[in-house]
N, C-alpha and C positions, 0 to 999 in steps of 0.2 A: 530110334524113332521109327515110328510102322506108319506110313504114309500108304492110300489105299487110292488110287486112280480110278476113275469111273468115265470109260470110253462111250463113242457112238459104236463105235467099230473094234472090233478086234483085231491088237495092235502088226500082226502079220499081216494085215491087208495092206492093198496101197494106198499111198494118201501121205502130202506132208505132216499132219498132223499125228498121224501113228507113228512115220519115222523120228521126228522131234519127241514122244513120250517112250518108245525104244529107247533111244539116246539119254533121255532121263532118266529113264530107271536105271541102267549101267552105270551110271556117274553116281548116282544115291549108294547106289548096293555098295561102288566101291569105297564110299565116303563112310560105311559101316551102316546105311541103314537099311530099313526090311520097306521092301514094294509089294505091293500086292495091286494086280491090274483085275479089276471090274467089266466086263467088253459081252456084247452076245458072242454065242459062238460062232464061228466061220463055217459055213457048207461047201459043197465044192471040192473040186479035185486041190488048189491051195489048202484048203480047210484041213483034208486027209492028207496035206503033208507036213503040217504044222507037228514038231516033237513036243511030247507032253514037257511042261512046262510046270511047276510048282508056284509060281510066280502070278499063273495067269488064274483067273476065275471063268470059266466061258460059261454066262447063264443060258439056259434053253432060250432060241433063236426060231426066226423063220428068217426064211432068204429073200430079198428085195429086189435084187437083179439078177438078170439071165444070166450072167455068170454066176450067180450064187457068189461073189464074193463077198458081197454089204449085204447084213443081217439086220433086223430089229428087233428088240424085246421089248414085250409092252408092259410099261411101269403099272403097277395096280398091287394090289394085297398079296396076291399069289410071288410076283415077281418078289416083293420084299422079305417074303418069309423064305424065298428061297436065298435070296443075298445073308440073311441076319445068320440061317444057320452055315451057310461055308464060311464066314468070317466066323462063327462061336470058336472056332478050335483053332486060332491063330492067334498070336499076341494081340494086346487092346491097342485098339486104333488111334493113331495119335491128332491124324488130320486128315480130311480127307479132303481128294484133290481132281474138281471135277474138272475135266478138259474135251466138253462137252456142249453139243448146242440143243440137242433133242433129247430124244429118250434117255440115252448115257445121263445127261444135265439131272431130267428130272429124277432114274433113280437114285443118282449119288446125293441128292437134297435130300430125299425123302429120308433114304438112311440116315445122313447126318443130322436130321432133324429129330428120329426115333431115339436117337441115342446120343445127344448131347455131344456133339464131336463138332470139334472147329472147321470151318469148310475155305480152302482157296479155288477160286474160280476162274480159270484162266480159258480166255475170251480169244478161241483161233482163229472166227470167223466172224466177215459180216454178213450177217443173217440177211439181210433189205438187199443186197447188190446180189450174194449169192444166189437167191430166189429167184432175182433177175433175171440172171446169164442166164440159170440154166434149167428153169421151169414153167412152162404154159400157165398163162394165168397167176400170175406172183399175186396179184393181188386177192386173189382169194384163194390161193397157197399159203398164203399170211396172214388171214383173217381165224384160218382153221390150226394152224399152229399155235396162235394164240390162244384161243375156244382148249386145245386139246391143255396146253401150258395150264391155264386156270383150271382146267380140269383135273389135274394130275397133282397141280400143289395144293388144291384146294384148301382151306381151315387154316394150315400150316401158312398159309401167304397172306390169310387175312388176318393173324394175330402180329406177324409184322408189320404189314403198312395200313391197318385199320379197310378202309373202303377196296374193294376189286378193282384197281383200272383198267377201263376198257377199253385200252388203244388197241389197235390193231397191226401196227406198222412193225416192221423189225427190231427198231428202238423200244418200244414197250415190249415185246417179247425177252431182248437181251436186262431190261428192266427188272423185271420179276425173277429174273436170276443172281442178278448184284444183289437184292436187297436182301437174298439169302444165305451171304457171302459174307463171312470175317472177313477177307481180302480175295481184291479182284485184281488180278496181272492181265497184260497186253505185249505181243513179240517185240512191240514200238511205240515211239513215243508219238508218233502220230495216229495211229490208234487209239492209245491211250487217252489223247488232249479230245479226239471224237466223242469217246463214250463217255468223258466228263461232262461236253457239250454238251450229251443229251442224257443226261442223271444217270448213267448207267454207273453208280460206285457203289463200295460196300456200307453195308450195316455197320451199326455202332459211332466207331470214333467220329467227331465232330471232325468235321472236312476232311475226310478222309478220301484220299482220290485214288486212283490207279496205279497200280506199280509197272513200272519198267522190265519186262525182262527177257533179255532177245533168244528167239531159239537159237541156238549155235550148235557148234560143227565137233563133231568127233577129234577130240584132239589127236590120240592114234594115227586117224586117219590123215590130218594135217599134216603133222610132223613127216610120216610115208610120204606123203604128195613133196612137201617141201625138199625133205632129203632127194628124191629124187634127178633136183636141181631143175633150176633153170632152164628154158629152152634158147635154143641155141640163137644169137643175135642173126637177124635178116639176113645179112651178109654173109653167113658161116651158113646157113641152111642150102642144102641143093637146089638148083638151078628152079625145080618146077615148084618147089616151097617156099619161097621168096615173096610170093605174095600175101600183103597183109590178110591174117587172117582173123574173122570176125566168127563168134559165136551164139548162137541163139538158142536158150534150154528152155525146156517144160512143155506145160500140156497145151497137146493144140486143139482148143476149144477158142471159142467168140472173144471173152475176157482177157485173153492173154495177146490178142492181137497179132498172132501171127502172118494173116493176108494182108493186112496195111503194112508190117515190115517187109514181107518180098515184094510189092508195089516199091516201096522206097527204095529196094536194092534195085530194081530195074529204073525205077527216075533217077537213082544216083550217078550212075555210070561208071561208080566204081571199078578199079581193076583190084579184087580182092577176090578171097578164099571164104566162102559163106556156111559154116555146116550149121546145120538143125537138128540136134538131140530130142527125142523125146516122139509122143506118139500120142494118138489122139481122134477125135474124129474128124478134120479139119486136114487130115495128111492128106488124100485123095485132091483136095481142092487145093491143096499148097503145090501139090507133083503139077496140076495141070495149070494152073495160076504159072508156074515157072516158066513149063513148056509155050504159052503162050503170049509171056512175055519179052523171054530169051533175054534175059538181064547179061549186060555186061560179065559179072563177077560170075564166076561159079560155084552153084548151090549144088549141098550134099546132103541127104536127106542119111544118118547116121541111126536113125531108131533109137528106142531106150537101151539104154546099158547102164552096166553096175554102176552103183555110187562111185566108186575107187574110179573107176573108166573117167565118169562124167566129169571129176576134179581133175584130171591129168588134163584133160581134153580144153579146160576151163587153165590149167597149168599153163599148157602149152600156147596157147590163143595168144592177140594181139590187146583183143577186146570181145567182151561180153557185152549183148545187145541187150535189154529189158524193154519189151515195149508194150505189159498192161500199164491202165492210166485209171487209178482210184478205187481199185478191186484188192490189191495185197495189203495185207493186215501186218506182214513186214516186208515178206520181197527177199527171200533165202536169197537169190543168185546170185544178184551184187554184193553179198556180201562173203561166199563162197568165193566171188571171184577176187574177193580184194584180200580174203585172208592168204589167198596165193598169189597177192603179186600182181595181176591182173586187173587193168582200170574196165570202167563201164560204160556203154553211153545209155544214158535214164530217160525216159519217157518220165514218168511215174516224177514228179517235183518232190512228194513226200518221201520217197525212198531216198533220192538225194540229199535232201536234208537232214535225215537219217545216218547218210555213210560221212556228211560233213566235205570231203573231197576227195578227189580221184575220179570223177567223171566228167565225159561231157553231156552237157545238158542238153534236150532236146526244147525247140523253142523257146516259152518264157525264162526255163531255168527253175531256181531254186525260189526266188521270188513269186511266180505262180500256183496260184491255188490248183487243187484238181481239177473240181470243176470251170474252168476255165482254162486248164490244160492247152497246149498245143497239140493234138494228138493228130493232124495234119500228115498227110503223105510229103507232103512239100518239104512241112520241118524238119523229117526225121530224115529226108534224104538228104539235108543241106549237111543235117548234124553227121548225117554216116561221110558224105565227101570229107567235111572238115578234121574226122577223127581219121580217116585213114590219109591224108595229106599230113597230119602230123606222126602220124607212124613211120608215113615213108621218109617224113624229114630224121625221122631218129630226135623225135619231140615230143613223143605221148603222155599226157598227162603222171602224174604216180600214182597212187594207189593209196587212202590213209594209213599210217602205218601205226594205228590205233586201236584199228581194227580187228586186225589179227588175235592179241589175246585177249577184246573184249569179247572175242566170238568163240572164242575155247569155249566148252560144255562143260568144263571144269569149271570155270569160272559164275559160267550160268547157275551152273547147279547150287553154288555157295550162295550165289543173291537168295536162289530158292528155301534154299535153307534156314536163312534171314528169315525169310516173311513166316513159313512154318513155326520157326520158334515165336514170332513178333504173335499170330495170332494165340499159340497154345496158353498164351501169360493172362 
């Protein structure tokens, strides 16, 4: 089967969503089938060090940010006629698989529309929260995305749903994308049960709803981390390693709530070990946030490091912290952490729901909507005392142990496979 990807981004950049379609194309290729990734090209000193690739398509690009990392291509006639002829001289397309919210989205339509080819639409983002966090003026950020959306699929969108709707909100934007979608997947089921909530499903079959399908983890890389073993019980670690230790991953921006977790390590009063992976613009304000509130536990601000690094690190921990609340579309970390062994404690009520168990819940629990979340300095300091009291008891929650090979990439890959063959029929 020749499965053909159609990016925002071109899959070398950063971003979870290039590393989870990385991870899927290897798992295809190795299942026997042909990928072919759609992406602008990358500028930039990364750009020039990307190895020529056969795999990849990089259409003509401009650069977006001062790094020149993130490119855009702008979808129109030109852009298509240069897609139709790098795909003429490759096997016939079997599906194509847009994993896309903007530009990426609307060429991969457009092509699949040209040429009769079944399209899966897998839904990484949400569009309405993302615009939130992290753009001035969302709401007329949102008004012109959609303007640009109708503009792009034009004809092709109105032979599907008859009249043009003209919402504006992130939900009508991700709308006009379902409805030109043989199947539409989601990383989780609480995503999924969202974008049902507000008609975001596929064309065609009658009640046809969202599919399930989690991004998961390098099995390679699992199996390494696992063999590794275990880290070594409380009691057996040297004298200054002894204290329970807690881990915090990802990017420090607003949504991921990094400055409400070190507030709650200082109201906790925890005696524990705190590192923070990962980097962001928010680090500056985390370094002086510490220094000025001299928390109990000791904070270590570790930077990014390799994947392989970040699961040893997540390996070795007592506990993994998560503490955005209604912004993850699944919430990698907790489930990183549970394929190794390692429990959570959850902000985020949907993500818990999701792991089913092995954490501790931060106020309402698993019963609480998001928006009505506890996202409280109060609660999450009660919940970090309570989790590291049962550490020290030699008590900590487990870890589902369900988890593990439903999060293999092997396994993902097979569901993906399903739905491929389910639309080609």
């Amino acid at each position: 089967m020749h499965v053909v990807f159609f990016s925002d981004q071109h899959l070398e950049s950063f971003g979870g969503a290039q590393v989870s379609m990385r991870l899927q194309r290897r798992f295809l290729e190795r299942a026997g089938h042909t990928v072919t990734v759609v992406a602008p090209r990358m500028h930039g000193p990364r750009g020039r060090a990307v190895a020529p690739d056969p795999g990849y398509l990089d259409m003509p690009s401009v650069p977006i940010t001062p790094d020149r990392e993130y490119s855009l291509t702008w979808p129109g006639r030109r852009t298509d006629a240069w897609v139709d002829a790098a795909l003429a001289g490759r096997p016939p397309v079997d599906v194509v698989h847009v994993q896309a919210d903007f530009w990426g989205a609307f060429i991969g339509h457009r092509y699949a529309a040209r040429h009769r080819v079944p399209v899966v639409h897998t839904m990484h983002n949400r569009v309405d929260v993302g615009i939130q966090a992290t753009a001035p003026f969302p709401h007329l950020v949102l008004r012109v995305l959609n303007a640009w959306e109708r503009r792009a699929l034009r004809g092709r969108e109105r032979r599907l749903v008859g009249d043009l709707e003209r919402g504006h909100d992130g939900w009508s934007f991700l709308r006009r994308l379902a409805v030109r979608s043989d199947a539409v997947t989601a990383p989780s089921s609480h995503f999924a049960r969202r974008l049902e909530e507000h008609g975001v499903v596929p064309r065609g079959r009658a009640g046809a709803g969202v599919d399930v399908v989690w991004n998961g983890i390098d099995d390679d890389v699992l199996d390494a981390a696992l063999a590794s073993g275990a880290a070594l019980p409380r009691d057996q670690r040297p004298a200054d390693a002894r204290l329970p230790t807690l881990v915090w991953m990802g990017r420090m921006s607003p949504e991921k709530r990094l400055l409400p977790f070190l507030e709650a390590v200082a109201a906790s009063g925890i005696r524990a070990r705190v590192e923070v992976l990962g980097g962001g613009g928010q680090l500056r304000a985390a370094r002086r946030l510490v220094e000025r509130l001299q928390p109990t536990a000791s904070v270590v601000f570790s930077g990014r490091m390799p994947y392989a690094g970040s699961l040893a690190r997540l390996r070795s921990a007592d506990a993994l912290v998560q503490t955005s609340i209604g912004f993850e579309t699944q919430g990698m970390t907790p489930f990183e952490a549970a394929a190794l062994g390692t429990p959570s404690i959850i902000s985020d009520p949907d993500i818990a729901r999701e792991l089913g168990s092995g954490f501790w819940a931060v106020g309402g629990g698993v019963d609480c909507a998001p928006d009505v979340a506890d996202g409280s300095v109060a609660a999450l300091a009660q919940t970090l005392r309570q989790a590291v009291a049962d550490i020290e008891d030699g008590t900590p929650v487990a870890p589902n142990p369900e988890v593990r090979e439903r999060f293999r990439q092997s396994s993902r890959s097979a569901a993906m496979v399903e739905i491929y063959e389910r639309v080609r029929v």
